[in-house]
C-alpha positions as CSV (number, residue, x, y, z in Angstrom):
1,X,152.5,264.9,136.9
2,X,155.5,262.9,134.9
3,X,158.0,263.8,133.0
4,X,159.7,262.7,129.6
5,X,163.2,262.7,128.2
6,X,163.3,262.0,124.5
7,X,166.5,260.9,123.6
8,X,165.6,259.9,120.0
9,X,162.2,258.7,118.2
10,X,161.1,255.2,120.1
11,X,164.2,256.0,123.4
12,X,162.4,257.9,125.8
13,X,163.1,258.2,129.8
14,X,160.0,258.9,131.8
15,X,160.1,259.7,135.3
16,X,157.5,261.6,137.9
17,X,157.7,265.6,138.0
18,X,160.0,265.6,140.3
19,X,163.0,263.6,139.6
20,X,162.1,264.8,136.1
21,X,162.8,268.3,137.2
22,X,166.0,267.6,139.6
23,X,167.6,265.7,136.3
24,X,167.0,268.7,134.5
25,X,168.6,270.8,137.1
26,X,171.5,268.9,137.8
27,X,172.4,269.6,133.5
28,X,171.3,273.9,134.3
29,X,174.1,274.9,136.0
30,X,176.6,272.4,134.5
31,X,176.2,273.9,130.9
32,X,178.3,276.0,129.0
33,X,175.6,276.8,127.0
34,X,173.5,279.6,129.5
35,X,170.7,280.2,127.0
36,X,170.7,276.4,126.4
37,X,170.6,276.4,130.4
38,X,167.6,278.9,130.5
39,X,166.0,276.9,128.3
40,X,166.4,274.1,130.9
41,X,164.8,276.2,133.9
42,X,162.2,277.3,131.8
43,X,161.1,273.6,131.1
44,X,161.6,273.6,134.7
45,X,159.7,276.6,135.6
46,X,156.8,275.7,133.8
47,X,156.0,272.3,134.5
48,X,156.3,271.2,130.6
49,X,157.4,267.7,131.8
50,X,159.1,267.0,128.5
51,X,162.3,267.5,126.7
52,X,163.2,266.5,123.5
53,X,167.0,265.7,122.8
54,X,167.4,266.8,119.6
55,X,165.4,269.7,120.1
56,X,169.4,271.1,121.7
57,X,171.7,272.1,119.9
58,X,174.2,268.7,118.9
59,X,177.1,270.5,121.3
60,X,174.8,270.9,124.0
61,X,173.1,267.6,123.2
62,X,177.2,265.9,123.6
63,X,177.3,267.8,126.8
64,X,174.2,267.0,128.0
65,X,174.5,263.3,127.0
66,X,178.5,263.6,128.7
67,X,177.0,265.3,132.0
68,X,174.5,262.6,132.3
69,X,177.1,259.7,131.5
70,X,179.6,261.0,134.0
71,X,177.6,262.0,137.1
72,X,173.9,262.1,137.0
73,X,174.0,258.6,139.1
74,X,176.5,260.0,141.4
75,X,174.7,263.3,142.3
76,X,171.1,261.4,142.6
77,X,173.3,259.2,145.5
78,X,174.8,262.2,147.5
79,X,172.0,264.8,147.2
80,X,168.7,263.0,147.0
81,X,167.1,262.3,150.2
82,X,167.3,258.7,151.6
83,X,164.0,257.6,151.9
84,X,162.8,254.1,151.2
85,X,162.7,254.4,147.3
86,X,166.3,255.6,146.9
87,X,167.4,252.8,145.7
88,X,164.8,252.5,143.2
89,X,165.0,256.5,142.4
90,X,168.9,255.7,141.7
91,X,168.0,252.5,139.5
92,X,165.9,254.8,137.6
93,X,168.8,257.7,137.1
94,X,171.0,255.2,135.8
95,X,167.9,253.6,133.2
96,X,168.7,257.3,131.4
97,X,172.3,256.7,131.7
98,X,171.8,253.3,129.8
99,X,169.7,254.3,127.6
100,X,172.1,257.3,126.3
101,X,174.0,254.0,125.2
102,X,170.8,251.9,124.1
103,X,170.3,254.7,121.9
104,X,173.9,255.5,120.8
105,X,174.3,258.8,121.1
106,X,177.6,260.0,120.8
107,X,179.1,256.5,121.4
108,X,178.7,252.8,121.0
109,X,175.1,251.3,121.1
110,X,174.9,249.0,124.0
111,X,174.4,248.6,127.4
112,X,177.4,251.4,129.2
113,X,180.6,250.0,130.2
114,X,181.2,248.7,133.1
115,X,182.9,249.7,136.1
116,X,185.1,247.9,138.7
């Protein structure tokens, strides 16, 4: 089963079930939000497969998009297992990261800065 991330109407993220459900539980326990959070697990939980940006809340929506931005990449390289698709797993984390930027959600549109 695959998952979706809709970050706005024609900026979607897919993925398979289960790095859609690890990027969803790398945001739970990061957000402030713990309803928002419980939302989260319930997606989770239930094997929807599908989340829908602007379905949050636009703080948790910032936070989410902020979360994603400034460690999703990170965490998929220290806690994932390394197999033979790592690399290509990690690749795909930071295709959401870029597309947060693509889609210019709460900051430039573009391609994410650069770092040394």
């Amino acid at each position: 089963m695959a998952g979706i991330i809709v970050l706005r109407p024609g900026v979607d993220w897919t993925a398979t079930g289960g790095l859609f459900d690890w990027t969803l539980e790398f945001l739970i326990s990061r957000l402030s939000d713990k309803r928002e959070a419980d939302r989260l697990q319930e997606i989770v939980d239930n094997n929807l497969g599908s989340l829908w940006l602007h379905d949050l809340p636009e703080p948790v929506q910032r936070e989410v998009v902020s979360h994603w931005r400034g460690g999703l990449v990170a965490a998929g390289e220290q806690q994932l297992p390394d197999t033979d698709e790592k690399a290509g797993v990690i690749r795909h984390l930071q295709e959401l990261v870029d597309a947060t930027y693509m889609a210019g959600l709460f900051g430039p549109a573009g391609p994410a800065p650069s770092t040394p």
